[in-house]
N, C-alpha and C positions, 0 to 999 in steps of 0.2 A: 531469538538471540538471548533472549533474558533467561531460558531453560538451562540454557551452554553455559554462560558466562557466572564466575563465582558473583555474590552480590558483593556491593562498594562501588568505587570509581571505575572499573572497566566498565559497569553496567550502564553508568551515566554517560561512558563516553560510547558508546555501543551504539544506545535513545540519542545521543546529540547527533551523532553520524550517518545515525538512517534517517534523521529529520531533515539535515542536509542535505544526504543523497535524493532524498523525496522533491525537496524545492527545490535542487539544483535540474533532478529529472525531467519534472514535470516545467519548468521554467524554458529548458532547455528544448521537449516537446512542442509544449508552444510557440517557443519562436522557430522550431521549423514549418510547421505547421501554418504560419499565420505571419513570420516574417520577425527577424532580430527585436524591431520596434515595439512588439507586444510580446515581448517573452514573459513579462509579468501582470499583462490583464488579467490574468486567471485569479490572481490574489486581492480578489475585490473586497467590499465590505461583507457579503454575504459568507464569503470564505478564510475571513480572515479568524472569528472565531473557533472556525470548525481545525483550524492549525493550530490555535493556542488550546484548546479542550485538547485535541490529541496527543500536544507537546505535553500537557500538565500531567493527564494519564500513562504516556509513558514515563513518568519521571515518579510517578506515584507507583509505577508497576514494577520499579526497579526496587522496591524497596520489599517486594514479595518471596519465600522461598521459591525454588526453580520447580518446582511439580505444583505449587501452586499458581503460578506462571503458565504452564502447561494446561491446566485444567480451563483457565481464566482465557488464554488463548483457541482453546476450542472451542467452549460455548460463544467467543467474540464473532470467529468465523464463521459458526453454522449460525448466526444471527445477523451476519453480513449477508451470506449467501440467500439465507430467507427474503432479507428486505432484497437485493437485488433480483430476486424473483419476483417480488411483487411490483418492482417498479416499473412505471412506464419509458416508451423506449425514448430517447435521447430528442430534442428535435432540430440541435444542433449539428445532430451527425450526418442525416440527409442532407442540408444545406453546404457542410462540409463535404460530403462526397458529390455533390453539383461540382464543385468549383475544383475537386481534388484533380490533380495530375497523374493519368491513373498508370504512365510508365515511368514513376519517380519511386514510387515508395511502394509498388508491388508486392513484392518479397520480404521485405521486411515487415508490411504490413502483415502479411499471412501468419509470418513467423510472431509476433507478439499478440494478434490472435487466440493462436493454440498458446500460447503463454499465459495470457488472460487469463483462457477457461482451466487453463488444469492447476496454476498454483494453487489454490484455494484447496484442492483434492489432497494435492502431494503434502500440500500443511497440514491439513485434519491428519493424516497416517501418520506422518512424522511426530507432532503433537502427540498424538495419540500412543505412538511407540515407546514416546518418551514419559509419561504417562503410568504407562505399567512397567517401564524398567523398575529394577530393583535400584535404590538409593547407593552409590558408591561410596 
């Protein structure tokens, strides 16, 4: 968004809207997941940092020109995509899929799956396209 968007106030409001849309997401995830009453366990003390470092850095990245944005954005992903390689696998997720309701969220599950694995790809090319554009 910060590559698109001219720098100033849209860009701030752009980082405030995807932070929102993130914890309203994931808030919202959760309590389907696990029931209305814990829609915000997720936001424990161990994660409560890792929001504010995020929120600070996009508020700091708003303030970069848009190909250096771009640039910043590539190297961010292919060093996410690294460590989620190297990580080990979830041990929450087996225990959740014990208890899951496997004709509730079938389809959608699959469907946000293959979403998972490919934005991360379609971002590196886009980033990337954007990148070697010429300056307008």
């Amino acid at each position: 968004m910060l590559t698109v968007a001219r720098p100033g106030l849209r860009r701030l409001v752009l980082a405030g809207g995807a932070l929102l849309l993130g914890l309203l997401g994931t808030a919202t995830s959760t309590a389907m997941a696990f029931g209305p009453a814990h829609a915000w366990a997720w936001l424990s003390e161990a994660s409560r940092p890792g929001v504010g470092l995020g929120a600070v850095l996009a508020l700091l990245a708003c303030l970069l020109p848009s190909r250096v944005a771009a640039a910043l954005g590539l190297f961010v992903l292919c060093a996410l995509i690294g460590l989620i390689s190297l990580a080990p696998s979830d041990p929450y997720l087996a225990l959740n899929l014990q208890a899951w309701e496997h004709g509730r969220f079938v389809n959608l599950y699959g469907l946000t799956r293959w979403l998972a694995w490919t934005w991360p790809f379609v971002a590196l090319a886009w980033l990337a396209a954007r990148l070697v554009q010429r300056p307008s």
